[in-house]
N, C-alpha and C positions, 0 to 999 in steps of 0.2 A: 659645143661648137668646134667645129673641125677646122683644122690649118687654114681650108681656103676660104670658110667661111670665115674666118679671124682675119684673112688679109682684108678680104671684101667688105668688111663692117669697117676696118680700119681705112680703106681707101672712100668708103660712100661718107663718115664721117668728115675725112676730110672734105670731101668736096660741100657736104651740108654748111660746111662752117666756111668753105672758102666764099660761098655763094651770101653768107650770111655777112661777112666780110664787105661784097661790093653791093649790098642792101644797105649799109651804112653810110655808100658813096654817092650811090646814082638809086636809078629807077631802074625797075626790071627791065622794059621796054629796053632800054641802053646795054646791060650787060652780056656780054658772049660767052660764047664757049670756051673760046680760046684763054680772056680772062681767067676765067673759073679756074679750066688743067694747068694753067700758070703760077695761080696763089694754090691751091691743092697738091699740086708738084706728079700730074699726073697726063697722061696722054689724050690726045681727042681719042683714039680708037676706045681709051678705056671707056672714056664720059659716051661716046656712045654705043658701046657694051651693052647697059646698063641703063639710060635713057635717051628717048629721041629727041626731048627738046628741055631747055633753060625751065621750062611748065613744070615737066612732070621731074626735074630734080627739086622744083621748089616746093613740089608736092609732097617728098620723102623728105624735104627740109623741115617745113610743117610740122610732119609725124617726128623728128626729130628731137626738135625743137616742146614741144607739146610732151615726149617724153622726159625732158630736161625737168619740164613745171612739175612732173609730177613726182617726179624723184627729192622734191622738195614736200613731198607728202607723205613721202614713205613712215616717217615718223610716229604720222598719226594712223597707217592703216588697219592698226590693231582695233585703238578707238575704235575707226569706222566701221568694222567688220561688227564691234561690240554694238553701236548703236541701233545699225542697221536689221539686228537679230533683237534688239531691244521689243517686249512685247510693247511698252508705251508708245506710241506711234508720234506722240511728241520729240522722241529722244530718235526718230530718223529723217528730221529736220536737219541735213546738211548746210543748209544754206544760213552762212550765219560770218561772223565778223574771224571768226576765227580761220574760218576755210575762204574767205573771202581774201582776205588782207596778202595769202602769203600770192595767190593767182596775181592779184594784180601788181604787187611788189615786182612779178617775174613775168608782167604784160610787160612795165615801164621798162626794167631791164632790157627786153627783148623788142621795142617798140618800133622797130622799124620791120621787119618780119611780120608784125601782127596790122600792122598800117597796110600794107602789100596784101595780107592776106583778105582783109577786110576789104579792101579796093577790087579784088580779083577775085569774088568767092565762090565764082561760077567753074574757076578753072581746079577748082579742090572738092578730092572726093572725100567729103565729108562724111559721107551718109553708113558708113562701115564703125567708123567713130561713132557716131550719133547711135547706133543700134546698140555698138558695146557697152557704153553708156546704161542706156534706156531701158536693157537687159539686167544687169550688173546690180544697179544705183537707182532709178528711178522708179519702174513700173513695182519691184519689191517695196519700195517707200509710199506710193501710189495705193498700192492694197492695202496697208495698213489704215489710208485714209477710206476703204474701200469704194475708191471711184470707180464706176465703170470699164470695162476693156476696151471698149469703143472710143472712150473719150483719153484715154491716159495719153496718147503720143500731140492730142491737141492741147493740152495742159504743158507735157512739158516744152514743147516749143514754144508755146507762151511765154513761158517763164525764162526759159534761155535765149529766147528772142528778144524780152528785154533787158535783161543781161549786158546780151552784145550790144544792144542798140548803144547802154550807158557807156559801154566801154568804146563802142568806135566815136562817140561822142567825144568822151576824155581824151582817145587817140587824135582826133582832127584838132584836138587843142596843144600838142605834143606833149600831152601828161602834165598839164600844168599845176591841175588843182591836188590839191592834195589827198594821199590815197585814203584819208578818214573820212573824210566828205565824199569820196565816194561810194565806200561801203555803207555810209549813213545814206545816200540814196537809195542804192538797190537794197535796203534791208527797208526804207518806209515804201518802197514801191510796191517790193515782194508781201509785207507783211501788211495787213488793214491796221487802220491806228490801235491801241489795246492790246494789239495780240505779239506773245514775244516770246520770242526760242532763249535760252542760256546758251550763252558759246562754250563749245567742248574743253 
C-alpha cells in the first residue's frame, strides 16, 4: 500500500467508524453528512470524493465491519484451510458451535449496524460477498457431499437464509437471549435430530 492509499484507508476508516458512531444514536434515515465529516474530522468534499450518498458509505461500512468479524477468525484459518482439504467430507462441516458462537458474540457487539443492515438489505450489494463465499467455502464443501451443480447455490441460501432469519429474529429482540440458546437453535435446525458434527 502506497502513501495515498494509506491516507485513504485511514480517512474511509474514519469515516466507517464515525457513521458506526451515529448508528448507536439515531436511525440512518436521520443522520448527515455533515454529522459524519464532523465526528470523522474530515471535509464534505472528501465524504463526497468517495461516496455519493450516507447508502453507499454504509455499504463500505458493512464490508468493514464484516471484515472486523473476521479478523476474529484468523486464528482458526489454518484449521479451516485443513478441514476444508479434509478427504472425510464430515470434517468440512463448518457450521458448528465453534465457528458459531464467536459471529454471534461480534453480531451482539456490533448490533446496531447489523439491525440497519437487516432493515435495508435491499440497499447492500451483497451478492459479490455471497459468490466469494460460495467459491471459497461452500460449493468445495458441497462436492464433498456430491450434490449437484444446479442445486448447490439453492442449498446454500437455504441454509444462510435460516441463519439470518435466527439472527434478525435475536436482533428485533436486541440480543436478549442468550448466545448459547442460540447456537443450540441453528445447530437443531441446521442439523436433523441424530446427526452431529464435533466442534473444531
Amino acid at each position: 500500500m502506497n502513501k495515498a492509499e494509506s491516507k485513504y484507508a485511514s480517512t474511509a476508516a474514519r469515516m466507517d467508524e464515525a457513521l458506526i458512531a451515529c448508528l448507536e444514536k439515531k436511525d440512518l434515515a436521520y443522520i448527515t453528512v455533515k454529522e459524519i465529516c464532523e465526528r470523522a474530522g474530515v471535509n464534505r468534499s472528501t465524504f463526497y470524493l468517495h461516496y455519493e450518498t450516507v447508502a453507499d458509505l454504509l455499504d463500505e461500512c458493512v464490508e468493514y465491519t464484516n471484515n472486523k468479524c473476521f479478523q476474529r477468525y484468523s486464528a482458526d484459518l489454518t484449521d479451516m484451510e485443513k478441514r476444508l482439504a479434509s478427504d472425510r467430507p464430515e470434517d468440512s462441516i463448518l457450521i458448528s458451535p465453534a465457528y458459531l458462537r464467536p459471529y454471534l458474540e461480534f453480531v451482539r457487539s456490533n448490533k446496531r449496524i447489523y439491525q440497519v443492515v437487516l432493515e435495508h438489505q435491499e440497499v447492500f450489494r451483497t451478492r459479490r460477498t455471497f459468490q466469494q463465499l460460495f467459491d471459497s467455502i461452500f460449493s468445495p464443501t458441497l462436492d464433498k457431499f456430491h450434490f449437484p451443480e444446479p442445486e448447490k447455490a439453492y442449498i446454500v441460501h437455504f441454509y444462510l437464509g435460516g441463519i439470518t432469519s435466527v439472527v434478525r429474529e435475536w436482533l428485533k429482540k436486541d440480543c436478549a437471549d442468550p448466545i448459547d440458546r442460540i447456537v443450540a437453535i441453528c445447530m437443531r435446525c441446521i442439523l436433523p435430530e441424530g446427526e452431529k458434527t464435533e466442534s473444531p
